[in-house]
C-alpha positions, -999 to +999 in steps of 0.1 A: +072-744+464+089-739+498+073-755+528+055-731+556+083-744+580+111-735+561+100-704+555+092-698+590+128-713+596+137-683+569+121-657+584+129-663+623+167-665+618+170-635+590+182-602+609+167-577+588+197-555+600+224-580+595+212-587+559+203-549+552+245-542+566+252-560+533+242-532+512+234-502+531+261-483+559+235-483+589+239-460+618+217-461+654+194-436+656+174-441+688+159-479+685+162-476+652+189-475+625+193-449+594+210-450+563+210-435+524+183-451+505+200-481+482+169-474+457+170-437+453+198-411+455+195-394+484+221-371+502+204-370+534+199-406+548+160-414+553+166-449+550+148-466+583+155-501+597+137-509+623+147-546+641+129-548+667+096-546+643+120-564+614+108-539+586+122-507+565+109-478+556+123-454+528+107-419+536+123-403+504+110-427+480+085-448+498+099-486+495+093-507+524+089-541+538+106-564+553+136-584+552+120-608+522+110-575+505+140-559+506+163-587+491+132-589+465+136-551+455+172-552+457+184-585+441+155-583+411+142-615+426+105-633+428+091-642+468+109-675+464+142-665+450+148-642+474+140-666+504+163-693+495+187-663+490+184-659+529+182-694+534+217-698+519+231-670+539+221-685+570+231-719+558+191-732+562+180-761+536+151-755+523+125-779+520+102-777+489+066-788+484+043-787+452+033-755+439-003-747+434-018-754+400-019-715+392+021-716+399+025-743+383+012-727+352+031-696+356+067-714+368+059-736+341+053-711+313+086-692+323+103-722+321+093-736+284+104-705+271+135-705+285+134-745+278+121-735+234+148-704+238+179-730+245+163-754+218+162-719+193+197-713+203+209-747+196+192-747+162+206-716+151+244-721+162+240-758+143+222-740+111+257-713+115+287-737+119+273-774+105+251-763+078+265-755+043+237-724+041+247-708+072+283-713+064+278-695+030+256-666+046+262-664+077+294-673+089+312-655+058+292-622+065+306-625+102+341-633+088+340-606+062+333-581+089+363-593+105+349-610+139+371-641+150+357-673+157+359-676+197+339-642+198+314-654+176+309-686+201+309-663+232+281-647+224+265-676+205+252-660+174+234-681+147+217-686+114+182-689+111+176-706+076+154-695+051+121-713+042+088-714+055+091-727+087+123-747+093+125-741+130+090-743+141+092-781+122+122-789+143+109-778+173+072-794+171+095-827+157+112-828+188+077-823+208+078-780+216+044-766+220+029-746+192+018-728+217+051-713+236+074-710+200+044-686+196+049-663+229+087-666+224+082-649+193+099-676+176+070-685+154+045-664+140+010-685+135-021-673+117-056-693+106-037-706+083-002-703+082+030-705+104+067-696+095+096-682+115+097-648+127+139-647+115+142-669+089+170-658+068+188-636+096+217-641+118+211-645+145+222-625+180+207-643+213+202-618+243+211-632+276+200-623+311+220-616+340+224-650+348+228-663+312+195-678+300+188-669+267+157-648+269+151-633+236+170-630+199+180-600+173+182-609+138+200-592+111+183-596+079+208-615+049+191-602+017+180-570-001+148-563+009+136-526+009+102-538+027+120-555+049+134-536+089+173-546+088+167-560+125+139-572+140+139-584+182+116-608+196+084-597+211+080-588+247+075-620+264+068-635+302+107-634+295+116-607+277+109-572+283+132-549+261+129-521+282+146-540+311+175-557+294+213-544+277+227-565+250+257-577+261+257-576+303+261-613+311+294-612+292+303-578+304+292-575+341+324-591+359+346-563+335+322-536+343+325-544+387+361-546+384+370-516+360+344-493+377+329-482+342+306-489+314+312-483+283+276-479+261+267-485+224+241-484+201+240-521+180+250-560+185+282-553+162+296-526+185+296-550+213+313-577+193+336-558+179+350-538+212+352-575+231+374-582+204+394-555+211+401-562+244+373-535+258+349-559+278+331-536+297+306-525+269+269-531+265+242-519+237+211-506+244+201-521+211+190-492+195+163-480+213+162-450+233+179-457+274+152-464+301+150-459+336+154-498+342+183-499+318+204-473+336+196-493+368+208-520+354+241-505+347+237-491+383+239-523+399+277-529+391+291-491+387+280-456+386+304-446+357+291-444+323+305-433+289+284-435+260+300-441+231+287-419+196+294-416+160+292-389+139+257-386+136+246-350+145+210-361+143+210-392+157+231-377+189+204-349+195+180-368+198+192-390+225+200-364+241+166-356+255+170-392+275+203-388+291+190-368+315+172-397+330+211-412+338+219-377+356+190-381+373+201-417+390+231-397+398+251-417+374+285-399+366+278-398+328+305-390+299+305-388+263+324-400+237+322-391+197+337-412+175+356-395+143+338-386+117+325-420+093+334-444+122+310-461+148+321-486+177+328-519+151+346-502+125+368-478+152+375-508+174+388-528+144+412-503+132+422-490+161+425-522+186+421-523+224+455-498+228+441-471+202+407-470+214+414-470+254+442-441+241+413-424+221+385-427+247+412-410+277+416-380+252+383-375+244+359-385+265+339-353+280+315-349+310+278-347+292+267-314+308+300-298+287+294-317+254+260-309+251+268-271+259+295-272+232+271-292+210+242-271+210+264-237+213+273-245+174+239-239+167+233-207+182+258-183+171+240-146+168+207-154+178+198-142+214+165-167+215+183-195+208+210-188+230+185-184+256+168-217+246+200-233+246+208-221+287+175-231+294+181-265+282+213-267+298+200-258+329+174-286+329+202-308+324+220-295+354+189-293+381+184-331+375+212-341+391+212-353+426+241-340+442+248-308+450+283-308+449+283-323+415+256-295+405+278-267+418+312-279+390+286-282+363+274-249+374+307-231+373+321-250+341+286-241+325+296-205+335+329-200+315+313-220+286+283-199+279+297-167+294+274-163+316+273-154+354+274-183+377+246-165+402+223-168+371+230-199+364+225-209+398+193-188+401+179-210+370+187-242+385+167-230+416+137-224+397+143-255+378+144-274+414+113-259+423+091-269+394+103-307+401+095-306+433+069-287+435+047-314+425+062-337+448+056-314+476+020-310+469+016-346+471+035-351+503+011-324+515-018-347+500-008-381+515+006-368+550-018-391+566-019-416+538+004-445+534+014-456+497-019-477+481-039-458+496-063-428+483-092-403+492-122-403+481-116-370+457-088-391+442-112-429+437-153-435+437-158-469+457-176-480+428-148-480+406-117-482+433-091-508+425-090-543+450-061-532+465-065-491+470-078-480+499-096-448+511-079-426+536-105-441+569-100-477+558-063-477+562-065-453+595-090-480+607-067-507+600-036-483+613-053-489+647-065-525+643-033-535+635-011-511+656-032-513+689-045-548+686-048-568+717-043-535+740-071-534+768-093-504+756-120-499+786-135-528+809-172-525+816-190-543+846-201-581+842-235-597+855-221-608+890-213-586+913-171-575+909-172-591+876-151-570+851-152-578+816-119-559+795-125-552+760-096-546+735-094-528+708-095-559+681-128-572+702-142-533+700-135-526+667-146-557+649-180-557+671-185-522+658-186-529+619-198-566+617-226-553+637-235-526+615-225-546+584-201-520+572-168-541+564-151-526+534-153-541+504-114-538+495-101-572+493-071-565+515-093-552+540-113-579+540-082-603+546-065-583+575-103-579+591-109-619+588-074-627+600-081-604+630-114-616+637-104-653+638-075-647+664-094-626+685-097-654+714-056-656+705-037-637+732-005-648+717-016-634+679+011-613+669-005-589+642+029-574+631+046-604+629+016-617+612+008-589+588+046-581+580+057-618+570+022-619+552+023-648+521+005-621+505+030-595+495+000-562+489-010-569+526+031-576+540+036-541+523+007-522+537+009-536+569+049-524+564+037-488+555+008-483+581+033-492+608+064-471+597+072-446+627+062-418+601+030-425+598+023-437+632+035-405+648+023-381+620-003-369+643-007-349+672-038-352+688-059-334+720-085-339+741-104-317+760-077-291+748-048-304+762-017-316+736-006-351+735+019-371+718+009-408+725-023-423+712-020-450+737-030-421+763-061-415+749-076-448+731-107-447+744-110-412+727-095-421+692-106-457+686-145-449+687-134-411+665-118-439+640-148-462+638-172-432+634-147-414+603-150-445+591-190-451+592-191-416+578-175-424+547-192-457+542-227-443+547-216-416+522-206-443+494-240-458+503-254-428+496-241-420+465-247-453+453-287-446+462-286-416+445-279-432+417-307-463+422-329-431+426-319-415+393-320-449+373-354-458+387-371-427+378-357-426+342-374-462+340-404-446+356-402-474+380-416-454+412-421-480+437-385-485+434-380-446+438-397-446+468-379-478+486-350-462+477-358-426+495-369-443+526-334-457+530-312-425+518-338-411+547-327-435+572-293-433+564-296-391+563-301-394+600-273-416+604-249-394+586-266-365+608-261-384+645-219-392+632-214-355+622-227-345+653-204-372+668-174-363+651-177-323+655-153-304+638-136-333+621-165-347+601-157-355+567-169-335+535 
C-alpha cells in the first residue's frame, strides 16, 4: 500500500492538464479547457478539464473525476496502479506501507491465481514437450495440423494428461491451495471427489495485456459425443471472458504499428495466421463480440476486419452484434473466406503473400456486405425487401459520424435502388428512437448528477448506500460548493460584537439539530468530514472531496462540482433574474435545507404509514395510536415547510 505522503506527493505535482495532453487535444475555453471525449465518440468536443479545480467532466457521456480517475478509466488500471503511473511520470518514488487485512485478502487472492495459473502453465508445456503422453497426443495433433515448433512455444500451449486428478496432485504436492486451483477453474472439487477440469485436452493459455496467464482453453483429444470440443475456464477474480481477445499480448505491438486488426473466431486461426506472417490477428474465442472486447481492440487502432468462412448461418448471426463496433465508430470490414476454408486452413495454403493478396481483393466495408448478403435473400418479395432496408438502416444510424453515415448512405442507395432522401429520412427516424430515450433522461436528471435519483425513481427504504435523492445531493452541492463562505452575521452578547456564520456552520446546525442527517453512507461521510473541519479555515473541501481515498465520494464530489451542474440553474428573488448563487445565499441555503426537511419528513411518513398499517393488522392499537400522534406532529411540520417553500414544495 502507498503511503498518505506519497500520494500526497502524487497528487500535488500531477497537472491534470499536462497528464490529460497525453491523450486528449485540449483547447482553452474560458478558464477552462475542451476537448473530444477519449471514452465516447463524440464529434462535438464536451470534454471539460478544469485545472484550476484539477477535475474533468464528460457532459456526453458522464465520466469524471480527477487526475487519479482519469488515468484509472483510461489505462484499465486499479487506484494504485494508476498512482504509481503518475508517480513514474513525474519521476516520484513511491513509498509503500502494508495494506489492510481486507487488501491483503483481495491483492492476495489475485495474486495466487496468477501465482496457480503460471504453476498450470508450467505443468502443461512439461506434460506437451517432456512427457511421452503429451508427445504422442498432443504434440503430434499440433504437428499434424502443420503448426511449427517456435509458434507452439510463443503462445505456450500444453497437454493436460488424462487421469483423475494429475494436476491438482502436483499442485497440492508442491503446496497450492485447494482452495485457489478451485476459483481458477483448474480443479473441480465436490463432497467427494476432485479431478481436473481439462484433463485430456491441449491446452491454449490466454494471456492479458501484460502477459500473465489469466485463464486456459482446452481442446478435447478423444471421441466423445457427450463431451463440448472446447471448454474455457470459469470466470474468475482474473478472468472475465467478456473482457479479454485470445491472442492480444502477442498481437498488440503488430496491431499499433500496422493500424489494423485482423479478427477470428477460434485458437487455431490465430496460430495459424502468426505463422503466416499476419500478426495482427486476435479471436474472440467463439463467443459473440462485446462492448469491452471492441474496446479493447480500440485501444491500439480503430480498423477492424473480421475475418469469415463460409458459413451462411453462422455469419448471420453475428451479424446482429457488429453493430455494436459501428457504434464505437470503429471503421469495420469484412472478409469471407472461400467456400470450405476458415482462417487455419486458408493461412496454411495460402501463406502470409496469398492471404494479405486475398484480404486487399476482398475485403468489403460491413454496411455493403451485409446489403449484398441479405439482398440474396429477398429477391421478389416486397416485405422482405422492406425488412431488409430497415435492417440496413439500423446498421447505418448507429454510426457516429456523420460523414461516414452520409457514404454508407449513398453506397446503400445504388445497392438497393433506392432514393438516397429515403434513405436518409429512415436513418433520421432511426436517430430519433435512440435518442429519444436519452433525451428524456437528460430531461429527467437536469438537476441530478450521476448516482443520484428521485424519489419516483428509489423508496429510502430500499435505496442503495451510495444513491442519493435529488435534495441530498443539492444539499451537499451547496455544502460542498459554498463551504466556508460567510452566509449572514448576527449580533453577539456585548455590545458591537458580531458573530459571522458560514454556510458549513449553518447547514450542519440545521440538520444535527433536527436529527435529520441522511442515512446514505456517502452522505454521512462528506457530512462528518465537514463537521469535524468546521473550526478549520484552511479545510479545502474540493481538494478534500476530489482526491477522496474513497473513490464513490472523489466522483460525486467530481460530478456535483462540474460547471454544468453548478450553473444549471437560474434563480430569482423577489422577481428579479440572477445568474450567481453567491448573490443570494442567504435566500437559497435556508430554500435547500427546507427541500431537504421536506423530503425527509416525507420518508418518515411513509415509513409511519406503514408502522400504522402493520400495527393494526396485529390489532396492536396502543401502537396505532403512538404512531398517529407522530404522523400528526410531523403533518404540521410538513404543513409549516410547504408554506415555507411556496411554489417549489415538493410532491
Amino acid at each position: 500500500m502507498i503511503d498518505r505522503y506519497t500520494i500526497q506527493r502524487i497528487l500535488d505535482s500531477a497537472d491534470i492538464a499536462d497528464v490529460i495532453s497525453d491523450f486528449v487535444s485540449l483547447k482553452r475555453r474560458g478558464v477552462n479547457l475542451l476537448g473530444l471525449c477519449p471514452f465516447h465518440n463524440e464529434k462535438t468536443p464536451s470534454f471539460t478539464v478544469s485545472p484550476a479545480k484539477g477535475i474533468f467532466k464528460c457532459f456526453g457521456c458522464g465520466k469524471g473525476g480527477n487526475v487519479v480517475n482519469f488515468i484509472m478509466d483510461h489505462e484499465s488500471l486499479s487506484y494504485p496502479e494508476a498512482l504509481k503511473w503518475l508517480a513514474r511520470k513525474y519521476n516520484i518514488d513511491v513509498v509503500e506501507e502494508e495494506d489492510t487485512e481486507e487488501q491483503k485478502q483481495l491483492k492476495d487472492e489475485r495474486e495466487s491465481l496468477m501465482i496457480v495459473s503460471a504453476f498450470a502453465l508450467k505443468f502443461f508445456s512439461r506434460a506437451l514437450w517432456e512427457e511421452n503422453e503429451g508427445r504422442l497426443i498432443g504434440l503430434s495433433y499440433f504437428r499434424e495440423r502443420g503448426f511449427q515448433d517456435n509458434i507452439l512455444k510463443k503462445f505456450e500451449v500444453g497437454y493436460s494428461p488424462k487421469g483423475k486428478a494429475p494436476l491438482t496432485e502436483a499442485a497440492l504436492k508442491q503446496g497450492y491451495k485447494i482452495e485457489y486451483l478451485e476459483k481458477s477453474g483448474l480443479t473441480i472439487k465436490r463432497e467427494d471427489w476432485i479431478r481436473d477440469r481439462f484433463a485430456e485436452r491441449i491446452i491454449f493459455p490466454i494471456h492479458n495485456l501484460a502477459g500473465r496467464i489469466i485463464a486456459f482453453g482446452g481442446r478435447i483429444m478423444k471421441d466423445d459425443p457427450k463431451a463440448a470440443k472446447y471448454i474455457n475456464s470459469p470466470e474468475s477474480e482474473i478472468y472475465h471472458k467478456s473482457s479479454v481477445l485470445y491472442g492480444i499480448f502477442q498481437a498488440k505491438r503488430e496491431i499499433t504499428r500496422t493500424e489494423k486488426c485482423y479478427l477470428v473466431e477460434g485458437y487455431t486461426d490465430v496460430l495459424s495466421m502468426h505463422q503466416a506472417g499476419i500478426t495482427n490477428v486476435v479471436a474472440s474465442s467463439g463467443t459473440a463480440l462485446t462492448p469491452e472486447q471492441i474496446k479493447l481492440i480500440k485501444r491500439f487502432t480503430p480498423n477492424i476486419t473480421i475475418i469469415y468462412d463460409g458459413d451462411e448461418a453462422g455469419i448471420k448471426a453475428s451479424l446482429r452484434g457488429i453493430d455494436l463496433v459501428l457504434e464505437e465508430g470503429m471503421n469495420v470490414k469484412v472478409l469471407l473466406l472461400p467456400g470450405g476454408e476458415d482462417p487455419d486452413s486458408f493461412a496454411k495454403s495460402q501463406g502470409a503473400n496469398g492471404f494479405q493478396q486475398y484480404i486487399h481483393d476482398n475485403e468489403t466495408d460491413f454496411i455493403q456486405f451485409k446489403t449484398r448478403l441479405l439482398l440474396n435473400q429477398t429477391e421478389n418479395d416486397p416485405i422482405a425487401r422492406a425488412r431488409l432496408i430497415s435492417d440496413v438502416v439500423h446498421s447505418i444510424a448507429v454510426i457516429p459520424n456523420t460523414i461516414t453515415r452520409s457514404v454508407y448512405i449513398r453506397e446503400c442507395s445504388k445497392l438497393l435502388d433506392v432514393k438516397e432522401e429515403i434513405l436518409y429520412s429512415e436513418v433520421r427516424k432511426q436517430k430519433f428512437k435512440q435518442n429519444e430515450g436519452l433525451r428524456r433522461n437528460d430531461l429527467r436528471q437536469q438537476f441530478q448528477p450521476p448516482g443520484v435519483k428521485s424519489v419516483q425513481q428509489v423508496q429510502a427504504k430500499n435505496q442503495h448506500p451510495s444513491e442519493l435523492l435529488v435534495e441530498e445531493a443539492e444539499y451537499l452541492r451547496f455544502l460542498l460548493k459554498h463551504c466556508k463562505t460567510i452566509l449572514f452575521e448576527e449580533e453577539g452578547p456585548h455590545p458591537h460584537e458580531v458573530h459571522q456564520i458560514k454556510v458549513d456552520e449553518f447547514m450542519i446546525h440545521e440538520l444535527e439539530n433536527d436529527d435529520l442527517v441522511s442515512e446514505n453512507e456517502l452522505f454521512r461521510q462528506i457530512f462528518k468530514d465537514v463537521k469535524e473541519n468546521l473550526e478549520n479555515d484552511q479545510f479545502d473541501p474540493w481538494k478534500h472531496f476530489i482526491y477522496h481515498a474513497n473513490i464513490e465520494i472523489s466522483k460525486l464530489a467530481t460530478n456535483l462540482l462540474s460547471e454544468k451542474f453548478i450553473e444549471s440553474r437560474r434563480w430569482t428573488k423577489a422577481g428579479a433574474f440572477t445568474e450567481s448563487e453567491e448573490e443570494i445565499l442567504d435566500y437559497l441555503v435556508p430554500r435547500i435545507i427546507y427541500e431537504y426537511k421536506l423530503r425527509k419528513i416525507k420518508q418518515m411518513m411513509t415509513e409511519i404509514e406503514e408502522a400504522i398499517t402493520k400495527a393494526s393488522e396485529n390489532k396492536n392499537f396502543d401502537r396505532v395510536i403512538e404512531e398517529q400522534s407522530k404522523y400528526m406532529n410531523l403533518k404540521r411540520i410538513e404543513k409549516f415547510l410547504s408554506e415555507k417553500l411556496g411554489s417549489r414544495a415538493i410532491n
